[in-house]
N, C-alpha and C positions, 0 to 999 in steps of 0.2 A: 892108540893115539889119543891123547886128551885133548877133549872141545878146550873151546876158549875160554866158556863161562863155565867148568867146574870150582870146586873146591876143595884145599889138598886137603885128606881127612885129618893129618894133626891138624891143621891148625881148626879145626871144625871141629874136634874131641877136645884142643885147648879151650875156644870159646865155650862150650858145652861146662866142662868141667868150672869155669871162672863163673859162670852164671849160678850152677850149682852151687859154690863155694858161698858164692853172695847171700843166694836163697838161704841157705844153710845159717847162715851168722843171724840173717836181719832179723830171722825165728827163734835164734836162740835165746836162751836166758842165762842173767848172769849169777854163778852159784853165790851165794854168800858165805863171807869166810866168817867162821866161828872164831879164830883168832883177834878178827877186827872185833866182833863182839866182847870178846873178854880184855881185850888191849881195851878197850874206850868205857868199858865197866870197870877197869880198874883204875883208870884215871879219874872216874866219877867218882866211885869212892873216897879217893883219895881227895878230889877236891871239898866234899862234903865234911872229909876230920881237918881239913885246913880252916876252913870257914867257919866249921863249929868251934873252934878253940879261943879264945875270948880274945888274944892277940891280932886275930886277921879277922872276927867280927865285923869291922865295921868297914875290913872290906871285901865283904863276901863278892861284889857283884866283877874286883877284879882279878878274885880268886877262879871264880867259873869261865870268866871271858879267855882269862886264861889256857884254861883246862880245857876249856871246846876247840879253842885251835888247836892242841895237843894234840886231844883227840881226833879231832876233824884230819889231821896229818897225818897220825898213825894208822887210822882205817881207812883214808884212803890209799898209803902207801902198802896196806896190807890185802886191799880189795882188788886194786891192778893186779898184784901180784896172782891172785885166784884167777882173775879173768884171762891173764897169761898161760894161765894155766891150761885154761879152758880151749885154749889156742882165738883168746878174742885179744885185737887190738883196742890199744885206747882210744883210738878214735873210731871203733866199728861199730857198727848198729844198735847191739844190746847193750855197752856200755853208756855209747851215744844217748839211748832211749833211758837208762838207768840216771844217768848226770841229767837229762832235763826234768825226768818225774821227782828229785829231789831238790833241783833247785830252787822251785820259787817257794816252797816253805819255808827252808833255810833263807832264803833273800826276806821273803815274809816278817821271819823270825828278827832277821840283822834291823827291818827298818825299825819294827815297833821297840825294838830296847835302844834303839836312839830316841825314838819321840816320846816313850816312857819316863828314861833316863830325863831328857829335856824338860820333860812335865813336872817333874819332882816326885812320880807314881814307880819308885821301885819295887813296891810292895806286889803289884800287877805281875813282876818280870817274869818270875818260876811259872808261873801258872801258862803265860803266854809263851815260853821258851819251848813247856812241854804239851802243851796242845799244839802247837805249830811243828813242831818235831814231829810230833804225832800225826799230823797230817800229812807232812812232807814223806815218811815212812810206808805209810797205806799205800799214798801214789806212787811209790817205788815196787810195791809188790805185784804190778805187771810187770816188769821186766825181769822180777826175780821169783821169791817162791811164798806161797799163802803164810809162811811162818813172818813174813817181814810186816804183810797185811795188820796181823795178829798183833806182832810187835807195838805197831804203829798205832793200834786202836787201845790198847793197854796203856801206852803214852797220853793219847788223848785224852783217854779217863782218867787219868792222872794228872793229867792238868787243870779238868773241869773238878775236882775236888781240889789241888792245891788253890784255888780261888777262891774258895768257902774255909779254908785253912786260917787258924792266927798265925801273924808274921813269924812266929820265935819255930812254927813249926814246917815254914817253905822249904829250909835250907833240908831239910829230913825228905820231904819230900822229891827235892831235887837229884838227890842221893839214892833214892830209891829207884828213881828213874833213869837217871844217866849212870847211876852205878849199878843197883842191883837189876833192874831190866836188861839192859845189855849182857851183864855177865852171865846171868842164867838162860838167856838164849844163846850165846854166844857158848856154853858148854855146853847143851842141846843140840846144837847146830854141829861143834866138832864129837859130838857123841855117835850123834848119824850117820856121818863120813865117815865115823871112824879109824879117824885119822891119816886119812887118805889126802886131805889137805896140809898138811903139816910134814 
């Protein structure tokens, strides 16, 4: 005969297991896709032979603003995808934790090339896009994996040198950074896996 105050054991092993489940996510980390790496490296590039070509010169700055929402689309419609993989929701913990450690660089990044832009200081822009990137990056390597850290600080010294740069040589280095840093991590990254992501 069952007391009054037991508990039926499923639903005492479902509780159990949904706590476990939760534990399990909040801990998790989110893999990063090598794909998104090379999709937003090659869009870099690409923006860099557009910009450098004497026709869209003078307008490089709507060549890149361009190219970053591309990318910014591309890798994160390629990043869900990993993290689904992972069996993480978009809205569960480690993505949750991954979207705010990158946000405020990037929001960082959007105000100062308005108040640049405004200033008449485009010359500042590369430098400040890739050290703000570059910090946005680092703070994302807690919720994913030392390689992004890495990414991110390679960024940032790439910025604190595009500042000492002459203008004719920003667009080079912007290319370097949003093209060739992304893509040679981004084949690193799917070298690792082994293509176990793809």
């Amino acid at each position: 005969m069952r007391q009054p105050h037991t508990v039926a054991l499923d639903s005492h092993a479902a509780a159990t297991l949904r706590y476990i489940r939760a534990c399990m996510e909040a801990a998790g980390t989110v893999a990063v896709s090598g794909s998104a790496g090379v999709t937003m490296g090659a869009v870099g590039l690409l923006a860099a032979a557009l910009a450098s070509s004497p026709a869209l010169r003078p307008h490089w700055l709507i060549v890149w603003l361009i190219a970053a929402t591309v990318a910014a689309l591309a890798g994160g419609v390629l990043m869900a995808r990993q993290a689904s993989r992972q069996g993480f929701t978009l809205f569960g913990a480690p993505v949750r934790k991954f979207s705010l450690c990158l946000a405020p660089g990037l929001f960082g990044g959007a105000v100062m090339t308005l108040v640049l832009w405004q200033a008449g200081d485009q010359r500042a822009l590369p430098g400040t896009w890739l050290l703000l990137y570059g910090c946005a990056l680092i703070s994302t390597s807690a919720p994913t994996t030392r390689i992004v850290g890495v990414l991110g600080s390679l960024f940032a010294l790439l910025g604190l040198v595009t500042f000492l740069l002459p203008e004719s040589l920003q667009n080079i280095a912007l290319g370097c950074g949003f093209g060739g840093l992304h893509l040679a991590v981004g084949i690193l990254i799917r070298r690792r896996s082994r293509g176990s992501e793809d």
